[in-house]
N, C-alpha and C positions, 0 to 999 in steps of 0.2 A: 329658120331655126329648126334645127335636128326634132324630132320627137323625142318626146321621152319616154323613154322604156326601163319600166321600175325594175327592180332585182331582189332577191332575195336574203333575207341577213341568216349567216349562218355561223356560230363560231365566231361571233364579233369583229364579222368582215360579210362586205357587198358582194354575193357573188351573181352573175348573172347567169340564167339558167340556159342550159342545153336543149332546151325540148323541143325550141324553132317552133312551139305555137303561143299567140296573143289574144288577147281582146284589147279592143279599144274600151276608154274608158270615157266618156260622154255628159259634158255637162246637159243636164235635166230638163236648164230654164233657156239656151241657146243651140244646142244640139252639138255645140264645136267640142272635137276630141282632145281632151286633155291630155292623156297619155296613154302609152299600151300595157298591159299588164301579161305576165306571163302564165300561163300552161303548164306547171311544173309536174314533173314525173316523180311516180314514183318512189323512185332513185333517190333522186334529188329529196325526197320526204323523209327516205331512210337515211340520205347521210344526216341530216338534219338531226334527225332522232337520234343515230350514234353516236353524233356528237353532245347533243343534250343528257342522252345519259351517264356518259362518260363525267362531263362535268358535273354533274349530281355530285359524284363520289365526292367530290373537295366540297363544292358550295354548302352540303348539308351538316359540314362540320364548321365552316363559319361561323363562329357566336351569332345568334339574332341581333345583338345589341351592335353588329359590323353589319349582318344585312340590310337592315333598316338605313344605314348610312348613306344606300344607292336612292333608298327612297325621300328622303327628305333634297338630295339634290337632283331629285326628278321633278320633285313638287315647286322648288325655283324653278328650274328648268320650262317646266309648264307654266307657272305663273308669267315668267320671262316672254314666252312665245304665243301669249293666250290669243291674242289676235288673229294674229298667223295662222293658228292652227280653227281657229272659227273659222276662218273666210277659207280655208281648204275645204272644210268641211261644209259649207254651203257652194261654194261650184261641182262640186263630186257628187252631193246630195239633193240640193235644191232647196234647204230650211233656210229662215230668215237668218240674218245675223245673231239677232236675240235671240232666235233659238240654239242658234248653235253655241252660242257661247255659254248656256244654259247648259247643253252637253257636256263644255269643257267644263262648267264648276263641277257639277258633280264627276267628271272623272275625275279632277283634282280630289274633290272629297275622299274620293276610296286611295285615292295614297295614303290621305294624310290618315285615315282612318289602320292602313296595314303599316305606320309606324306607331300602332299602338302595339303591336306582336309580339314584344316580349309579355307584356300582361294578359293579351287575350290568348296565348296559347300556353297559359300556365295547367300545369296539372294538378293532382290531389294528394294528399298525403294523408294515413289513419295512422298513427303508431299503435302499438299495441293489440294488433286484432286478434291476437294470441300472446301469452306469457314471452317478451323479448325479441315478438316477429308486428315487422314494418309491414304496410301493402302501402301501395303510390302505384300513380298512374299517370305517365306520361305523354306527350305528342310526338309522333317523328313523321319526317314527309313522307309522301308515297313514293317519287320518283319523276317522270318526265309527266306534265301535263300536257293536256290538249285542251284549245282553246278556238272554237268556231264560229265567226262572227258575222252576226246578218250588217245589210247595207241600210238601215236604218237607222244605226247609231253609230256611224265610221268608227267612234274614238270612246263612249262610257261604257258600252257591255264587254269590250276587253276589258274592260278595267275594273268591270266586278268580281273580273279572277285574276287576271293577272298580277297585281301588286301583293294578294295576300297568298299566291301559288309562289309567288319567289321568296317573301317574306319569310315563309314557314320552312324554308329549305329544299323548295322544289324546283327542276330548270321547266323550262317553257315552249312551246311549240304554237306559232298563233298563225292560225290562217284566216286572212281579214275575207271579206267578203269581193268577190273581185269585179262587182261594181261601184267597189267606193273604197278602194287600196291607200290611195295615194296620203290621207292623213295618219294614216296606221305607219306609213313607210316616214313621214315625220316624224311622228313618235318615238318609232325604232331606232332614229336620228340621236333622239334625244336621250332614249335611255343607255345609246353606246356612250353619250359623253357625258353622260351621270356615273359612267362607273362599272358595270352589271362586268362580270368576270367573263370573260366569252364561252358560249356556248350557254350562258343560263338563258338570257331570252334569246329566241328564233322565229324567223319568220318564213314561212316559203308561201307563197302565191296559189292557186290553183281553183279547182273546180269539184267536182262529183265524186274523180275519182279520188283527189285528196282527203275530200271528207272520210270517205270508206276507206282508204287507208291509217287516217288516224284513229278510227274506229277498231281496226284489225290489228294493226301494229304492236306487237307483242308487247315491247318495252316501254309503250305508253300506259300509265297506268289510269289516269283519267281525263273525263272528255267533260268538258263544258260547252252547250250550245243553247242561243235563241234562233228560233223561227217558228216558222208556219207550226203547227198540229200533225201534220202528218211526215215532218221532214224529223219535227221533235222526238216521234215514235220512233222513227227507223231509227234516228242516233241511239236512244237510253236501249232498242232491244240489241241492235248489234254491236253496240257497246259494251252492254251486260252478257251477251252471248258469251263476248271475246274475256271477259272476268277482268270489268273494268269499272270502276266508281262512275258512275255519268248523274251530273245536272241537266238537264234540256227541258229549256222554258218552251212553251209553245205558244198556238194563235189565241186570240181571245175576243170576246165581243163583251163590252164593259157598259152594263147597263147605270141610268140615273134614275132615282126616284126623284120627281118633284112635285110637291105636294102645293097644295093653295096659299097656304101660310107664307112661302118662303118668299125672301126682301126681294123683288121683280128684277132690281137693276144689280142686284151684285151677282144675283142667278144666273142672270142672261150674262153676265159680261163672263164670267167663268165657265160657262157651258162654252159660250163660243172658241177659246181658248182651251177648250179639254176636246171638244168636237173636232179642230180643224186645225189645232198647232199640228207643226210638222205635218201639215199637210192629210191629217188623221193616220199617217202611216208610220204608227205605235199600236204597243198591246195593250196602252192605258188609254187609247184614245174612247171620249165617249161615245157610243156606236147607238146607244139606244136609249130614246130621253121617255120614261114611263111617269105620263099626268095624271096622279092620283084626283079623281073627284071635279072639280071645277076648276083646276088648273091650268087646263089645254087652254081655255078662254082667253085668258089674259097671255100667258107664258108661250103660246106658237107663236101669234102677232109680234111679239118684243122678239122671237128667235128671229122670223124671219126679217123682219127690217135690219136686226142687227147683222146674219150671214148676207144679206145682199149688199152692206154696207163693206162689208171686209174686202183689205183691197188685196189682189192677187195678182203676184208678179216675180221677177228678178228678185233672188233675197239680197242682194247684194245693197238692194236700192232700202234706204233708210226706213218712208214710209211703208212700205210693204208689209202685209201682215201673215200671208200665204205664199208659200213658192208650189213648184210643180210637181208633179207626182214623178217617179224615179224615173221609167221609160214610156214610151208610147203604147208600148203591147199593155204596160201595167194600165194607161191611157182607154183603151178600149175596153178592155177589161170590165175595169170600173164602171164606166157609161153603158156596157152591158148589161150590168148586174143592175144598174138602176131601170133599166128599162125593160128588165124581168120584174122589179117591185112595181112598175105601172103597170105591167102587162097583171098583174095576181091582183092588184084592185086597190096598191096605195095610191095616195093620190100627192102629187106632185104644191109643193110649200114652194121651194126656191130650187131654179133649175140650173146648176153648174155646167150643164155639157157643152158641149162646141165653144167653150173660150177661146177666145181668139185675147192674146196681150199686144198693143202694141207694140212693134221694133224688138217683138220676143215671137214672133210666128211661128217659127220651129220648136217652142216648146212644150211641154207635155202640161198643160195647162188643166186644169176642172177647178171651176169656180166651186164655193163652198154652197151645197145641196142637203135639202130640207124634204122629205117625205113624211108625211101623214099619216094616220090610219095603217100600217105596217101589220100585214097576217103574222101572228104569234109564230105559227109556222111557215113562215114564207121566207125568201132568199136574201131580202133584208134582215131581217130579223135572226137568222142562224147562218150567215155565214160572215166572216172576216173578208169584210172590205179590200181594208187599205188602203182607204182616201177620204176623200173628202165628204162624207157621206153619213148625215145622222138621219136617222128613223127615228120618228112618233108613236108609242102607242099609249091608249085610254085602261087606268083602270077602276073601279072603284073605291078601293079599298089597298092599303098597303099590306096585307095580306094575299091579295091577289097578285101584286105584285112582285113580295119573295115568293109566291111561287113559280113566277115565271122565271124568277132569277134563278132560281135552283135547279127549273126542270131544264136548263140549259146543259149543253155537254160541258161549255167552258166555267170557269170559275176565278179568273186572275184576278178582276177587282171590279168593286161597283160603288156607284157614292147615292147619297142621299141630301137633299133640300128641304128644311124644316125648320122652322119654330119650335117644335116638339119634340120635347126631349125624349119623352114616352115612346112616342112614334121613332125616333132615331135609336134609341136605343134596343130597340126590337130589330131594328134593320139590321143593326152591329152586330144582333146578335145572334140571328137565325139565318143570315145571308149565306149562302155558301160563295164564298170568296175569299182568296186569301189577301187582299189589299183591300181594306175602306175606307173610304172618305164621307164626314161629316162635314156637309156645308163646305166643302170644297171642292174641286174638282178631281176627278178618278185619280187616286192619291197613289204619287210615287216617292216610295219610303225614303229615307234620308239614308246615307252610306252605311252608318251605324244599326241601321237596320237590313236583317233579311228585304229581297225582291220575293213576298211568297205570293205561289201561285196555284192553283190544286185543278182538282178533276180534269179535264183534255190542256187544259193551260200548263202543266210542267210533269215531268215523270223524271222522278228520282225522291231521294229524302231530303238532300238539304241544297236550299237556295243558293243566288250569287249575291257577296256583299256582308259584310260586319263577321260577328261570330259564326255565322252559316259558312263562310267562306273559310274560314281560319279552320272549322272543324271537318268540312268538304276535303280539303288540300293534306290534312293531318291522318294518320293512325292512333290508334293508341296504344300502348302499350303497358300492362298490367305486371311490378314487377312484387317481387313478395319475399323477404329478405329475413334472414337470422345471423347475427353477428354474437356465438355465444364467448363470451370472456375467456373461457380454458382455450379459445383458439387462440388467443390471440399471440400474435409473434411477438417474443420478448428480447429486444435489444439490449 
């Protein structure tokens, strides 16, 4: 069988690029090369661009009430292929079934939520703000977007801009992450035979140098990106340098409060499931479980027997509740950083390293890992992971423990475990975090809501997803009218 060597959609046609460089693309949990991705230049970025903004000109004069029409036959489209497009997304990535396809609901959700777009991008109207004079204030697009997506969520963090960047009248530029293309190149599949005019969505492939060129690119007028803290900053300054709108989420460490009170077994069974879905390698995962008062006592023993109990494999395979971490470098990495947290004086709960899976040898395996006693300042505690990796620490008091939360650089979300409303409601309310969870797991908002995220965890004003998106992808425009009668032309 030929390899496959994915292509770029440009202008509502496959083109395959010139540039003569690849990367393989590597399943996670067997090592075998799924397919090559390309190295696109440039070039190929810019035709891309002038073509998207060309088609600007026509698409932003489409009634909303026709653009929306691509979207609801995308959201069959996805409901149709829901399968398909999970089980892409767990060989490319390494997440269980169930979680990928938890990916696909909520990207379906942000369709269905950007055929709301005629109502959420309605504007305002005063009449009268002077004797005979109107003021109204409308929305219009900006122009060509940019869309930069990590390999963490193949197929939802496009989708927290995309659907509402087209919806509002914008065309599109998305460069998926190019260790995890290949569902994004299904997608692109689907949104050609939903309809999309050519040239509004685009795709082109690439690396570093693409990112900096969607950043520079003149005719690009905004940039949306998740990743790391420090890849976030480079986007939102040299984005804003080049006098561009930028969203960029960045890394985050998502601390939990749990307190004595909270019910043991619904605790433990949602910690474990916010610690080690997908593999901990999210911004909501939970990174740091802080035991208020007598809590450690009962609540480490219930973690630990439960993380040793999780079974860690192939997500393909039904029981499986962990797949592997994306590559092997990410692999050492990880088991690194844990053995800087023994080496500063945690002490070791459950030890993930050297997994070995059967009849999966070659994968990037880390069983799910439990450290204790974790220094306030130490390498556990302030740095983004990216696996499977919760820390412990003791405090007395939940006071002591939004302070930890807050003297953190990150801020994206943290939850709280309580009987006590008093005590939760203090959390909610002093926490610096822009996502909380109450008795749930490190909460990720529903469509309809902003993703917010604040202090090292995002730079920009507005989020991806619901009204933050519709107003991200829009201008406004402020018009202020007098229509006096003695003009009026008399037929």
């Amino acid at each position: 069988m030929d390899e496959l060597v994915l292509q770029n959609y440009i202008n509502g046609k496959w083109v395959t690029s010139n540039s003569g460089k690849f990367r393989d693309i590597t399943n996670p949990a067997t090592a075998e090369i799924l397919a090559k991705v390309p190295v696109s230049s440039l070039a190929e970025l810019d035709d891309a661009v002038q073509i998207a903004h060309k088609s600007f000109q026509s698409w932003r004069r489409v009634p909303v009430t026709t653009r929306i029409q691509c979207m609801f036959k995308l959201k069959g489209l996805l409901e149709a292929n829901f399968e398909d497009l999970a089980r892409s997304i767990t060989l490319e990535h390494g997440k269980t079934m169930d979680e990928s396809r938890g990916e696909m609901r909520r990207s379906i959700e942000n369709v269905e939520v950007a055929c709301g777009t005629p109502t959420l991008s309605m504007g305002d109207v005063v009449e009268d703000i002077a004797p005979g004079i109107d003021e109204l204030m409308i929305r219009q697009p900006l122009g060509v977007a940019g869309i930069i997506s990590p390999f963490n969520f193949p197929a939802m963090i496009t989708f927290w801009f995309l659907p509402y960047a087209v919806a509002t009248g914008n065309t599109v530029i998305v460069k998926p992450s190019s260790r995890v293309p290949i569902t994004m190149v299904k997608l692109f599949r689907l949104m050609d035979e939903a309809g999309f005019p050519a040239g509004v969505v685009n795709l082109v492939h690439g690396g570093a140098e693409i990112v900096d060129g969607i950043l520079d690119h003149p005719l690009i007028k905004s940039v949306s990106f998740i990743g790391s803290t420090p890849v976030a900053l480079h986007v939102f300054s040299r984005g804003a340098a080049h006098g561009k709108r930028v969203s960029a989420g960045g890394g985050a460490k998502c601390p939990v409060l749990i307190l004595p009170d909270a019910d043991l077994t619904t605790t433990t069974s949602i910690m474990m499931d916010s610690a080690f879905g997908c593999t901990g390698q999210r911004c909501l995962a939970a990174t740091i479980a802080i035991m208020i008062g007598e809590a450690d006592k009962t609540f480490i023993p219930a973690f630990a027997e439960a993380a040793s109990k999780r079974i860690t494999g192939f997500g393909l395979i039904p029981e499986v509740q962990m797949g592997p971490v994306i590559t092997p470098q990410d692999k050492v990495r990880i088991e690194g950083l844990i053995q800087q947290g023994l080496d500063e004086g945690a002490e070791m709960v459950v030890d993930g390293r050297n997994a070995v899976i059967p009849g999966y040898e070659k994968g990037n395996f880390i069983r799910p890992t439990i450290l204790a006693d974790i220094p306030i300042k130490g390498i556990i505690a302030s740095t983004e992971i990216f696996g499977p990796v919760l820390g412990v620490m003791h405090c007395n008091t939940v006071e002591e423990a939004i302070k930890i939360v807050n003297d953190s650089a990150f801020g994206n979300a943290g939850s709280i475990f309580t009987r006590d409303g008093s005590e939760a409601r203090k959390f909610r309310y002093e926490a610096d975090a822009g996502n909380i969870g109450v008795n749930i797991g490190i909460a990720a908002p529903m469509a309809f809501f902003p993703f917010s995220g604040w202090k090292d965890s995002f730079f920009g004003d507005l989020h991806g997803q619901g009204k933050h998106a519709i107003e991200f992808f829009t201008q406004t425009k402020v018009v202020i009218e007098r229509w006096p009668k003695e003009w009026s032309r008399k037929f």
